[in-house]
C-alpha positions as a Markdown table, in Angstrom:
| # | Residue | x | y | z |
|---|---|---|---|---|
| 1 | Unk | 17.8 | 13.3 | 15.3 |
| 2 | Unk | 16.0 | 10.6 | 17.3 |
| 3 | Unk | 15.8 | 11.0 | 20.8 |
| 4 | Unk | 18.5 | 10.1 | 23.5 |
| 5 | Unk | 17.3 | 11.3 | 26.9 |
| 6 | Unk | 13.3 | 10.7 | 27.2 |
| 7 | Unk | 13.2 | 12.6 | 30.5 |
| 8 | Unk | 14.9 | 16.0 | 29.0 |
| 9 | Unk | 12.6 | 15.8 | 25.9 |
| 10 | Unk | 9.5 | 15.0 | 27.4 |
| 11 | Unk | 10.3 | 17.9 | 29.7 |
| 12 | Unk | 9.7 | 15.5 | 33.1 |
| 13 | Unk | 12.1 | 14.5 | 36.1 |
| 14 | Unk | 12.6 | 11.0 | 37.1 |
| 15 | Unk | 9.7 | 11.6 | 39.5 |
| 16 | Unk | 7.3 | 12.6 | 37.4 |
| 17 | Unk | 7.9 | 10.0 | 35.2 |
| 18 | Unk | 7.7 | 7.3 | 38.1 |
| 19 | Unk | 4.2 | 9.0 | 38.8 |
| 20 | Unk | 3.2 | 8.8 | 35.5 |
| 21 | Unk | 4.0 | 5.0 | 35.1 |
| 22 | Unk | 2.1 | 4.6 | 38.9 |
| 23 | Unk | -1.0 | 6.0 | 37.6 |
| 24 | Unk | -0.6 | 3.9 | 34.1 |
| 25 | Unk | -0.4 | 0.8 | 36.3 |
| 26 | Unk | -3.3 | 1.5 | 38.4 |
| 27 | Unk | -5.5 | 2.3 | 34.7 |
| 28 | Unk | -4.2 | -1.6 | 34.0 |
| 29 | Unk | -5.1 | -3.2 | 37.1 |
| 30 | Unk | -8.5 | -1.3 | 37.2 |
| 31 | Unk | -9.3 | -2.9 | 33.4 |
| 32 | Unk | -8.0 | -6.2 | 34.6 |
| 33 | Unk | -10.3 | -6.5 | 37.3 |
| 34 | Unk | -13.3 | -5.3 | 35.4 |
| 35 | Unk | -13.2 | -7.6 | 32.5 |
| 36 | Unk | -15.9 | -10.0 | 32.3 |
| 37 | Unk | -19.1 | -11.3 | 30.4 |
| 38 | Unk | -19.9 | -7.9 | 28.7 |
| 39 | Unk | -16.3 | -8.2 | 27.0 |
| 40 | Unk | -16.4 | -11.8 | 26.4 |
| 41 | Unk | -20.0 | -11.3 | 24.9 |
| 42 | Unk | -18.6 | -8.7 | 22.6 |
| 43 | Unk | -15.6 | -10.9 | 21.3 |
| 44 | Unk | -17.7 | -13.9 | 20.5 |
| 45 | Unk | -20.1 | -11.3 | 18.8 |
| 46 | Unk | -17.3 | -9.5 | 16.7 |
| 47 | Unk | -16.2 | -12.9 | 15.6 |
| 48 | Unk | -20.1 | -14.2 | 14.9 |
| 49 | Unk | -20.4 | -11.0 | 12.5 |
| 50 | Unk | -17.3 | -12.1 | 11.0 |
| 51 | Unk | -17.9 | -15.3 | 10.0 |
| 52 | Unk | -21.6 | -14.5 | 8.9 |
| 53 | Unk | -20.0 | -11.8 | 6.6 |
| 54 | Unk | -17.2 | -13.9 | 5.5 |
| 55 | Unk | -20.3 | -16.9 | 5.1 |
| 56 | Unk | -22.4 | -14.4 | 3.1 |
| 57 | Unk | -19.8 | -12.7 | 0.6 |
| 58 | Unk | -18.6 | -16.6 | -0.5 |
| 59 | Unk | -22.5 | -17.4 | -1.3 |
| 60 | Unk | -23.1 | -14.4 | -3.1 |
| 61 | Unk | -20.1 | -14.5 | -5.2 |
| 62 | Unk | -21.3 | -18.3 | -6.3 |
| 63 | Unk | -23.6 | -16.3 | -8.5 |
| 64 | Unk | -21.2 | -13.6 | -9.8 |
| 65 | Unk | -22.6 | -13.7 | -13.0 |
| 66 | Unk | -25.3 | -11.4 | -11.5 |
| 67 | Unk | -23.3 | -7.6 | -10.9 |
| 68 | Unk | -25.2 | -7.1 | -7.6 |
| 69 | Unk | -24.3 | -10.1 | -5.9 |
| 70 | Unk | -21.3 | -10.2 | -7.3 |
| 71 | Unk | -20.6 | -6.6 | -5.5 |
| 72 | Unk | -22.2 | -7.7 | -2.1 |
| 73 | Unk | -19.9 | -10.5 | -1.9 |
| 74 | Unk | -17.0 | -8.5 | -2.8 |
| 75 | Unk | -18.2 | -5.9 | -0.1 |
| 76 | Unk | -18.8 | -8.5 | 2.5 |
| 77 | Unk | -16.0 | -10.5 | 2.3 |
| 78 | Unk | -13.6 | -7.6 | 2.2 |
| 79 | Unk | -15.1 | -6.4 | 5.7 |
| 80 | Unk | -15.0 | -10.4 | 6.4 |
| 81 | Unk | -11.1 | -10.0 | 5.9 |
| 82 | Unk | -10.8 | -6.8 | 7.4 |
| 83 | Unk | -12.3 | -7.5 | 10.6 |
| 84 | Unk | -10.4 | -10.9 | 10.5 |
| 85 | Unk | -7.2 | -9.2 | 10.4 |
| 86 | Unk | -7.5 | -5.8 | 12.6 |
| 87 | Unk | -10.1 | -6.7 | 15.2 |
| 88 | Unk | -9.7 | -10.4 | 15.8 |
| 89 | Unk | -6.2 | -11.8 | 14.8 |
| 90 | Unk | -4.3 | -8.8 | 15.2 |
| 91 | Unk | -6.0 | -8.4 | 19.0 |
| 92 | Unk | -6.7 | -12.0 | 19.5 |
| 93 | Unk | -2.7 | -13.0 | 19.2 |
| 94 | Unk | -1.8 | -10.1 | 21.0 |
| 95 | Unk | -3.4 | -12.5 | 24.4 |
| 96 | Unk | -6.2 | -9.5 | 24.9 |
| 97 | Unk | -8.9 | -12.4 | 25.6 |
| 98 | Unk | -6.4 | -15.1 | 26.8 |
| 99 | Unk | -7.9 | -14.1 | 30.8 |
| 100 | Unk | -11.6 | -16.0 | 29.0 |
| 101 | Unk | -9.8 | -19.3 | 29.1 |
| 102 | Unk | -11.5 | -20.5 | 26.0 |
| 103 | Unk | -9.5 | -22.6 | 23.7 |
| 104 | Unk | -10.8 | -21.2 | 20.4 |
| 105 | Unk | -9.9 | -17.3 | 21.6 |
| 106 | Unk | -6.5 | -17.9 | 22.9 |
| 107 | Unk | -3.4 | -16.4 | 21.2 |
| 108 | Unk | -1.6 | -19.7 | 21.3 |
| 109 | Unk | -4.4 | -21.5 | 18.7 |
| 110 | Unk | -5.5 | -18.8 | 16.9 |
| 111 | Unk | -4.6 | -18.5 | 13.2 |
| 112 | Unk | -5.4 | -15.7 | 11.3 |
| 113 | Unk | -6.8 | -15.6 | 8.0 |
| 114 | Unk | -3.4 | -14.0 | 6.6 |
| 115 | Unk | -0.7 | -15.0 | 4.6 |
| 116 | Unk | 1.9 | -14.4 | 7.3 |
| 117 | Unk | 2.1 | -17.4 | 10.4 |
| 118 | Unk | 0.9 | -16.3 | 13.6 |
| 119 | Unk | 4.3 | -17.9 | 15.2 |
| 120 | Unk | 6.1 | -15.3 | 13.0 |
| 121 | Unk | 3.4 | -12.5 | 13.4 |
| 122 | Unk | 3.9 | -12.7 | 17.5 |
| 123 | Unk | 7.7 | -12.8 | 17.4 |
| 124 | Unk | 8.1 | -9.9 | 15.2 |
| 125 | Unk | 5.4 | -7.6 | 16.2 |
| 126 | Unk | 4.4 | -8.5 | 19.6 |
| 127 | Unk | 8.3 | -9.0 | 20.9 |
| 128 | Unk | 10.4 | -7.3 | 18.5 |
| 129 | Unk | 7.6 | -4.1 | 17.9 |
| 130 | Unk | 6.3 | -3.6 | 21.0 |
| 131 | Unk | 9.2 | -3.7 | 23.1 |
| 132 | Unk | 11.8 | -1.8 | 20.7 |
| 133 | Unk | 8.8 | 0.5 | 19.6 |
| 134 | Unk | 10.7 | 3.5 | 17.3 |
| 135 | Unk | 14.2 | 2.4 | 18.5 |
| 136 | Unk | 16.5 | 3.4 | 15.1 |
| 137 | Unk | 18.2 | 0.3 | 14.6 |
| 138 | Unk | 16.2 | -2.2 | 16.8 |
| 139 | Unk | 12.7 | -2.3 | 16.3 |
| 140 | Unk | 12.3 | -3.5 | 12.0 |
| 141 | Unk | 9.0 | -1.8 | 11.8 |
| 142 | Unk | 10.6 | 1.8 | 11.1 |
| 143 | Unk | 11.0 | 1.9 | 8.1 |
| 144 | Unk | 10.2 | -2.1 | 7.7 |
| 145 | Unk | 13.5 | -2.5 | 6.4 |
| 146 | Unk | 12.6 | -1.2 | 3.1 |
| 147 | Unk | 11.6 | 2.8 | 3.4 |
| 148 | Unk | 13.9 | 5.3 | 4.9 |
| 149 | Unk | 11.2 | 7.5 | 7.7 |
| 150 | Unk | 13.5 | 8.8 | 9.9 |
| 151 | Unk | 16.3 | 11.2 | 9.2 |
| 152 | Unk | 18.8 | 9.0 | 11.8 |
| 153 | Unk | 19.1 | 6.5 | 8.9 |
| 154 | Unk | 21.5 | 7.6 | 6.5 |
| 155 | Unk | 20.6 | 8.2 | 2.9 |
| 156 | Unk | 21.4 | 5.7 | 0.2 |
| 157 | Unk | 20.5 | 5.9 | -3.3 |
| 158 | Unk | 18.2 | 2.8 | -3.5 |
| 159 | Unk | 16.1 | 4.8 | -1.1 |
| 160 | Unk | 14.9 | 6.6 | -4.2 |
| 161 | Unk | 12.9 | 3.9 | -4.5 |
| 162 | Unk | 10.4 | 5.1 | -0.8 |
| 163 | Unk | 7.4 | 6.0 | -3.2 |
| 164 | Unk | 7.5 | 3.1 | -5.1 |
| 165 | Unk | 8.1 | 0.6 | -1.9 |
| 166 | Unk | 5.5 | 2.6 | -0.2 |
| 167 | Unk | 2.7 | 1.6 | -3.3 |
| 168 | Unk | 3.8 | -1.6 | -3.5 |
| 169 | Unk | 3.8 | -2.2 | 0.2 |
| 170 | Unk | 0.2 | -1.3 | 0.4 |
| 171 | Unk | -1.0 | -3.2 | -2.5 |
| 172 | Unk | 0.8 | -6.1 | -1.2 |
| 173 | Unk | 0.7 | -5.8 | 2.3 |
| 174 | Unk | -0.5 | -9.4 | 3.4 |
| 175 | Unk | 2.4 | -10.7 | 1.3 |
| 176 | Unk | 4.5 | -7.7 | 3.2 |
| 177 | Unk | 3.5 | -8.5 | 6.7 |
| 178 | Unk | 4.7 | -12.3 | 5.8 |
| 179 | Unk | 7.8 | -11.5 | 4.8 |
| 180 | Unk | 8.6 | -8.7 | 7.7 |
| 181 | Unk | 9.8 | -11.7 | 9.8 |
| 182 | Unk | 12.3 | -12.0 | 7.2 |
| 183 | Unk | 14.6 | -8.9 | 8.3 |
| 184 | Unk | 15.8 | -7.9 | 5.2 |
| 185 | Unk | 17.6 | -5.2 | 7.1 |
| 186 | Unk | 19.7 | -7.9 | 9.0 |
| 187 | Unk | 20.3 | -9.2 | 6.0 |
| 188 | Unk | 21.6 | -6.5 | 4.2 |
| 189 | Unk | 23.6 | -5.5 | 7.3 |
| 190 | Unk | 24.6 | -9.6 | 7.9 |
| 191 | Unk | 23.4 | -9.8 | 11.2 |
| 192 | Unk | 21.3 | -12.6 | 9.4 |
| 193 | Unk | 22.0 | -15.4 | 7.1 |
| 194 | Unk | 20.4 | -16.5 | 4.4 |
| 195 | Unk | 19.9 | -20.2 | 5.7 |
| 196 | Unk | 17.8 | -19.0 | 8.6 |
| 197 | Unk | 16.2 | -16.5 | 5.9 |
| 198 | Unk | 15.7 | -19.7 | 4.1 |
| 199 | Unk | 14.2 | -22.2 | 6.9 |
| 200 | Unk | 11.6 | -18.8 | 7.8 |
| 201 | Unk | 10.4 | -18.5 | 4.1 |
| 202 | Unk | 9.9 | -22.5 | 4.4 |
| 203 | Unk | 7.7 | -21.7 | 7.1 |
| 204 | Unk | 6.0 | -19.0 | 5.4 |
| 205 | Unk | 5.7 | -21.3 | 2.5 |
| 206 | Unk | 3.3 | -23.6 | 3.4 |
| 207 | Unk | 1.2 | -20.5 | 5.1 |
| 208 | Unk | 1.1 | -18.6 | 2.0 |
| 209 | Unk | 0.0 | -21.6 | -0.4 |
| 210 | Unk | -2.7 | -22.7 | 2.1 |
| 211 | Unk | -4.0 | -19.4 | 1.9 |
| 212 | Unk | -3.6 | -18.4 | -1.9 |
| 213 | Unk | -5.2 | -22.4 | -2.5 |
| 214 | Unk | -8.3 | -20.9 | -0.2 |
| 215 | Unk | -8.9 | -17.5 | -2.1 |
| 216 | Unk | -7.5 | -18.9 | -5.8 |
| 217 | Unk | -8.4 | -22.0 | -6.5 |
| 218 | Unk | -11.0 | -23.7 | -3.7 |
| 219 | Unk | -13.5 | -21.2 | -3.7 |
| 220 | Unk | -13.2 | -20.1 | -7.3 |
| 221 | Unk | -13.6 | -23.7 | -8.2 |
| 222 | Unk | -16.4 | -24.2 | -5.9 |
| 223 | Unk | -18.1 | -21.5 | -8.4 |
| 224 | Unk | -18.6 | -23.7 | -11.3 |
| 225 | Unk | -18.8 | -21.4 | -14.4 |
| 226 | Unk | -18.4 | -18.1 | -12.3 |
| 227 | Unk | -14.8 | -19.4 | -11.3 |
| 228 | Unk | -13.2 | -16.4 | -13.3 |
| 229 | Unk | -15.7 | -13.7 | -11.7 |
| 230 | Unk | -15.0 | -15.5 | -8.1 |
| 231 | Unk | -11.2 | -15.7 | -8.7 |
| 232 | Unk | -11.0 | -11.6 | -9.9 |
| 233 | Unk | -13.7 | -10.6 | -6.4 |
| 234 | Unk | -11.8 | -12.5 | -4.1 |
| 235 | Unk | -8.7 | -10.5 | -5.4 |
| 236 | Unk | -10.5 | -7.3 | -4.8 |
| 237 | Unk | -11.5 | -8.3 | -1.4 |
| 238 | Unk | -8.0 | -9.1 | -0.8 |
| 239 | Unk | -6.4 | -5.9 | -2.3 |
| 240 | Unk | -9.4 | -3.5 | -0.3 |
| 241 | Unk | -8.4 | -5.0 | 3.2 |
| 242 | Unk | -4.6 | -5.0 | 2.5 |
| 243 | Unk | -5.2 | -0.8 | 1.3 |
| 244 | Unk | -7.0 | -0.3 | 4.4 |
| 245 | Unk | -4.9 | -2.0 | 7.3 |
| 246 | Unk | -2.0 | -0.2 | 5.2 |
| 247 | Unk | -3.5 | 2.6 | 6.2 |
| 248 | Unk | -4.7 | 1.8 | 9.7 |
| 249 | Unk | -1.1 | 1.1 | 10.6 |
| 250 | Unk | 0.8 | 3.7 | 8.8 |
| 251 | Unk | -1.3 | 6.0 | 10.3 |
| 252 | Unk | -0.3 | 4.9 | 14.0 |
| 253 | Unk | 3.5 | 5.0 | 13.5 |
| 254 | Unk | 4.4 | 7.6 | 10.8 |
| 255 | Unk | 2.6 | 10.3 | 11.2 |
| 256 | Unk | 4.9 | 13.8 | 13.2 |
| 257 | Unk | 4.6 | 13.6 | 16.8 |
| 258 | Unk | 5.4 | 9.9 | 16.4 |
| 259 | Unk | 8.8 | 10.2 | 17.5 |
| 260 | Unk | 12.0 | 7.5 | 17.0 |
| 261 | Unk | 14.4 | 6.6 | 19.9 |
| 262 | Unk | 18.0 | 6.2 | 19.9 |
| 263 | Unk | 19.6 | 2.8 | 21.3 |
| 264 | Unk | 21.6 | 4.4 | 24.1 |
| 265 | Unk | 17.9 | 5.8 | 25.3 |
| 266 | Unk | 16.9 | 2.0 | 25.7 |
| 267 | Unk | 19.8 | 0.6 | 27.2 |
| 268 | Unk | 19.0 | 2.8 | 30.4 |
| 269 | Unk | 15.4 | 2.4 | 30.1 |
| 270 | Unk | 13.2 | 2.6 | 32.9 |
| 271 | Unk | 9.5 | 0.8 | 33.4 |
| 272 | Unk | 8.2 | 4.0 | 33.4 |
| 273 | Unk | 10.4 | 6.0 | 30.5 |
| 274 | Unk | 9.0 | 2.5 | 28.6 |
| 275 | Unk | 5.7 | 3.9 | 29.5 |
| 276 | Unk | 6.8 | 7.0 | 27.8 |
| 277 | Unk | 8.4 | 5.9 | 25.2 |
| 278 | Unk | 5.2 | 4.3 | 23.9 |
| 279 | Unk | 3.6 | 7.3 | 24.5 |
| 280 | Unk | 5.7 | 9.8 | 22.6 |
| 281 | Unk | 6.0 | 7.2 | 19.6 |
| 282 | Unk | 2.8 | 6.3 | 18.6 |
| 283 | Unk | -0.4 | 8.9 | 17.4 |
| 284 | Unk | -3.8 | 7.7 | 17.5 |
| 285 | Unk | -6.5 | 8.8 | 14.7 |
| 286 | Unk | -9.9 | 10.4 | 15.2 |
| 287 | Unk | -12.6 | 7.7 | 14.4 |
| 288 | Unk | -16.1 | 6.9 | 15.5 |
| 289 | Unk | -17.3 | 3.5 | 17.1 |
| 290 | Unk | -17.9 | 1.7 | 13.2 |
| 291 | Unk | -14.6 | 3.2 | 12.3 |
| 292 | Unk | -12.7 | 2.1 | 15.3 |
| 293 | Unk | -14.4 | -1.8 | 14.9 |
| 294 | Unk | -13.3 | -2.1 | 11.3 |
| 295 | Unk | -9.4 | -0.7 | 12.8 |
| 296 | Unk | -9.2 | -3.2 | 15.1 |
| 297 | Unk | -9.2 | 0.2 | 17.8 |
| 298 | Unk | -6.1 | 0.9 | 16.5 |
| 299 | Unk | -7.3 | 4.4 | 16.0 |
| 300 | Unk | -6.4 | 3.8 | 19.7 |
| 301 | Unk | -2.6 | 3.0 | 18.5 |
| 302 | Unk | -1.3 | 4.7 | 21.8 |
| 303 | Unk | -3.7 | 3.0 | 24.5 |
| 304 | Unk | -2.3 | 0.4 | 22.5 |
| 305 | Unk | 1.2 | 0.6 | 22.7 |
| 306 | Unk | 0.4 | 1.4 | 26.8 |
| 307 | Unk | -1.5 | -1.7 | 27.2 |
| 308 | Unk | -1.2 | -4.1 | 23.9 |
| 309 | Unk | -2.8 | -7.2 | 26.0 |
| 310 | Unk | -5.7 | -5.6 | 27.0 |
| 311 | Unk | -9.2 | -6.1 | 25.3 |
| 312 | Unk | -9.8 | -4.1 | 22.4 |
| 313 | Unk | -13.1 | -2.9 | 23.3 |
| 314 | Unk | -12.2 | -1.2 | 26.5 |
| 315 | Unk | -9.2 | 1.2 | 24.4 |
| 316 | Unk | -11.9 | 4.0 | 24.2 |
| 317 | Unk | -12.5 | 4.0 | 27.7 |
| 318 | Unk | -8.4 | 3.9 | 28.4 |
| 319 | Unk | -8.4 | 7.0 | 26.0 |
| 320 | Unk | -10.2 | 9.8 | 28.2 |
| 321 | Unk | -7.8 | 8.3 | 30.8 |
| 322 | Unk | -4.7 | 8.5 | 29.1 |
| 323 | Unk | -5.7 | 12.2 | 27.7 |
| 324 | Unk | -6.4 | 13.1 | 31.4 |
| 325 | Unk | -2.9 | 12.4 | 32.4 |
| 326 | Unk | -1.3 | 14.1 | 28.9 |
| 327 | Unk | -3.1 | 17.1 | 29.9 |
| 328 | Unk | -1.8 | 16.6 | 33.5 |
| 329 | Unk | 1.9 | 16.2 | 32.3 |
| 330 | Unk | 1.3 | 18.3 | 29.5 |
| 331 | Unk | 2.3 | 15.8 | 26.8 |
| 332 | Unk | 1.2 | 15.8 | 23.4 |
| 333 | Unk | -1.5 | 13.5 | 22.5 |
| 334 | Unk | -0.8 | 12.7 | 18.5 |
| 335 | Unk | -4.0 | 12.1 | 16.8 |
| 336 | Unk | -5.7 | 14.1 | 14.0 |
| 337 | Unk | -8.2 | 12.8 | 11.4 |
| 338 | Unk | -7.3 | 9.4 | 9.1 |
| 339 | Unk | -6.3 | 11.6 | 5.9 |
| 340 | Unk | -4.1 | 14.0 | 7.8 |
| 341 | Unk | -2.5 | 11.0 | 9.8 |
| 342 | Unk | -1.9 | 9.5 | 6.7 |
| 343 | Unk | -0.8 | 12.3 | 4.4 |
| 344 | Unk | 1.9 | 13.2 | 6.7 |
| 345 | Unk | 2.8 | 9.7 | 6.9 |
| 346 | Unk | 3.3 | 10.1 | 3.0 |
| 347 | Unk | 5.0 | 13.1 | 3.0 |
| 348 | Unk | 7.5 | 11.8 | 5.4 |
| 349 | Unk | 8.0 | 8.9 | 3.1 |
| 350 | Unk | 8.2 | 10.8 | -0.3 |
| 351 | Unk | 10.6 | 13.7 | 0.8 |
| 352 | Unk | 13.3 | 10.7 | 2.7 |
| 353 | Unk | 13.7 | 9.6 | -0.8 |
| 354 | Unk | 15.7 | 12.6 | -1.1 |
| 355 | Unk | 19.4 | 13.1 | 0.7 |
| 356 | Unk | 19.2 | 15.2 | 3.5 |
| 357 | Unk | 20.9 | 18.2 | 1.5 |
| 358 | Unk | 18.1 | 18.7 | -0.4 |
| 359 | Unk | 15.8 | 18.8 | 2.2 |
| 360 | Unk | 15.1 | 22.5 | 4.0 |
| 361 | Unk | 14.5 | 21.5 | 7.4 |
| 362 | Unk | 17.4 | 20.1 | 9.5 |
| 363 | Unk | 17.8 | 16.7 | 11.3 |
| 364 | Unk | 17.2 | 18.9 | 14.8 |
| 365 | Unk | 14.0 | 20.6 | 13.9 |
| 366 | Unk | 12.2 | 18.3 | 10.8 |
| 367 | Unk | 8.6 | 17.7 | 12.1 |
| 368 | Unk | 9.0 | 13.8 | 11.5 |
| 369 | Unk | 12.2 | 13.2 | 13.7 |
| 370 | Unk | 12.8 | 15.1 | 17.3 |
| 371 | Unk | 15.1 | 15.1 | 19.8 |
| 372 | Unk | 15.9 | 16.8 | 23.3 |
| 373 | Unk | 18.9 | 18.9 | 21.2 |
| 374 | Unk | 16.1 | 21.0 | 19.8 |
| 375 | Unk | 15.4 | 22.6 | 22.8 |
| 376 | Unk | 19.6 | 22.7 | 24.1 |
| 377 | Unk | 19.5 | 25.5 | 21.3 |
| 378 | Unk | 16.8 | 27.5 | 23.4 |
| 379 | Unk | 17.3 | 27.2 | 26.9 |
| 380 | Unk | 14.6 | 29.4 | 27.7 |
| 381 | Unk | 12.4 | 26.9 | 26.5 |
| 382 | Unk | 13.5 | 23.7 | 28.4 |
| 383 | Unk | 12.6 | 24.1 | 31.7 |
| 384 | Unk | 9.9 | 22.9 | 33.0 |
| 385 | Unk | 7.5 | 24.1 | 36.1 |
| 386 | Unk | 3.8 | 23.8 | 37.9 |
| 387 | Unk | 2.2 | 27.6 | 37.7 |
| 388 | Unk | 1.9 | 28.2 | 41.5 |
| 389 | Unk | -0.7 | 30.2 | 40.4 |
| 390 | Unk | -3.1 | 27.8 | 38.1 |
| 391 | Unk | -1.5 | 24.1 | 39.5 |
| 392 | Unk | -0.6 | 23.8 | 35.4 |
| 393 | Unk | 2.9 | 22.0 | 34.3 |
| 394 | Unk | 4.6 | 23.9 | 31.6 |
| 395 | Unk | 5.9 | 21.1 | 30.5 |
| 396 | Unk | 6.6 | 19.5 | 26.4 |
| 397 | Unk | 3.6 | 20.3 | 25.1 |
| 398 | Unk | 3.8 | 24.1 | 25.7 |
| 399 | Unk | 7.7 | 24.3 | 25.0 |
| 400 | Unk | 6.6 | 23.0 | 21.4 |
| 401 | Unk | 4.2 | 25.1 | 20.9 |
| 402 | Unk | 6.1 | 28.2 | 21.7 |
| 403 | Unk | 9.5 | 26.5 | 19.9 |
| 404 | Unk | 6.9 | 26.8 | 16.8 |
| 405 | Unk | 5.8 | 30.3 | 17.6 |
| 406 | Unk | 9.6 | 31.6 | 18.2 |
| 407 | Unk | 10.5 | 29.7 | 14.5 |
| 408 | Unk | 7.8 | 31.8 | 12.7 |
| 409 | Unk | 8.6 | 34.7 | 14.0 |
| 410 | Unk | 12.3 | 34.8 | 13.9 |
């Protein structure tokens, strides 16, 4: 099940976990004073290549008719949207670059090229996500509302269904993100009602048909005879940047060793179990500098989750820091390569369409959901200490890995 006491699972006292957050704060402040020119210069650059892509792939798909341009456009304006989404609005709204002071870069003017209203977007993924991260029950994006990933919620038979939601998630996942702010859990539950669900979808509304006017009738019109050939690329763009920030985000949030929290966890909640709790919940994915632009850096999911306001750019640099003080705790660091990340993400979601009793693993030891009660079984293995000896903590890392070793060969 999910986990109720951070400290006992992470295998740390409440002074290790108060050092931990002191030496997290000190990584922020030194990234807050050393932001200047070079990451403003790379901002306005990221956005320059942007536009020039998003500039080019519109000209080259006024002559469609010819199957090389009509590719390049496609090709351009789907990095065009991708970057738009994962590098600049994502991190842009999140206030990395509001410390420039410049108008246009600022997360209270900028809006994305999405179908979803930045207003909604930063309510519920900056507030709701990022301070409930993996909470069962608070935080809508396990699960978002419409796949069961966790074995904490209970099975119901619509939940059959997780394969299916899961394709048409990522097929549709502009028009998902836009209707997250929905809640459709809170509305099945009636926590919500439908005339607030209502005056939101107004809202999203007038987003949605400014955007679908852009990509499905302006441009496509603008293309004279090659308005069919425009209409289908921009659709391709559209569907090849909603497939890969599917990806990009699934594989930061689903993958195991991104662990879920219970709500009695949070209610006691420390600044630095916080710390921790983002840290435990999210996994990172191995990627190399192109890879990480076209993610937004979200290979970086658990940098971050640590520190979601600070400049993109400067997450790789966080990373050998944040590693340093795993290996000093000795916490896991989640990351593996973007098809492992996501395969276990799918697995997760295709076996959780099935009720627990047909599952083999239980809800203590199932490698997508943990908790502190898998180690109450083995007290051997839940202490924790520093080797006198070497200076090393034995700490959750190494009870994990021998919890595995005494499984296989009991």
């Amino acid at each position: 099940m999910a986990i109720t006491d951070i400290k006992e699972y992470a295998h740390l006292s409440t002074e290790d976990v108060e050092q931990l957050a002191r030496e997290l704060d000190a990584i922020r402040a030194e990234i807050e004073e050393s932001r200047g020119e070079r990451d403003a210069r790379y901002i306005r650059r990221a956005i320059q290549l942007q536009r020039a892509l998003a500039a080019g792939g519109r000209i080259a798909l006024f002559a469609s008719h010819n199957r090389l341009a009509r590719y390049g456009g496609i090709g351009m304006l789907a990095m065009a949207k991708i970057i738009e989404n994962m590098e600049l609005g994502h991190n842009i709204t999140h206030g990395q670059w509001d410390w420039m002071n410049d108008p246009e870069i600022h997360s209270t003017e900028w809006e994305w090229d999405s179908t979803c209203p930045s207003v909604q977007w930063k309510h519920s993924h900056n507030f709701v996500h990022h301070k409930y991260t993996n909470i069962v029950g608070l935080d809508e994006d396990v699960g978002y509302g419409i796949m069961r990933v966790t074995r904490d919620e209970p099975w119901a038979p619509w939940m059959l269904g997780n394969p299916i939601y899961n394709l048409l998630l990522g097929t549709l996942f502009e028009w998902g993100v836009a209707v997250h702010h929905i809640e459709t859990r809170k509305l099945r539950d009636k926590e919500k009602t439908w005339a607030e669900a209502r005056k939101d979808l107004r809202v999203i509304g007038k987003k949605a048909a400014k955007q679908a006017g852009k990509d499905y009738l302006i441009f496509p019109a603008l293309a004279g005879r090659n308005w069919k050939r425009t209409l289908k690329a921009n659709m391709v763009a559209n569907l090849i940047r909603n497939y890969w920030a599917y990806m990009v985000i699934f594989c930061g949030h689903f993958p195991d060793g991104a662990e879920k929290f219970t709500v009695e966890e949070f209610e006691s909640e420390t600044p630095g179990e916080w710390y921790l709790r983002q840290m435990l919940g999210s996994a990172n994915f191995n990627a190399g500098p192109v890879m990480a632009f076209v993610s937004g850096n979200l290979c970086y999911q658990i940098e971050h989750h640590l520190f979601p306001d600070l400049p993109s750019n400067r997450y790789a640099q966080i990373g050998v820091r944040v590693r340093e003080l795993c290996e000093k705790y000795d916490l896991p660091y989640t990351t593996g390569s973007l098809g492992r990340q996501y395969l276990q993400s799918f697995w997760t979601i295709l076996k959780l369409a099935l009720p627990d009793r047909l599952l083999k693993a239980t809800s203590e030891n199932a490698p997508e959901t943990n908790s502190e009660l898998k180690f109450r079984v083995r007290e051997g293995l839940r202490e924790s200490f520093v080797d006198p000896a070497t200076g090393k903590r034995r700490g959750l890392r190494t009870a994990l890995r021998e919890l595995r070793a005494a499984s296989r060969a009991a």
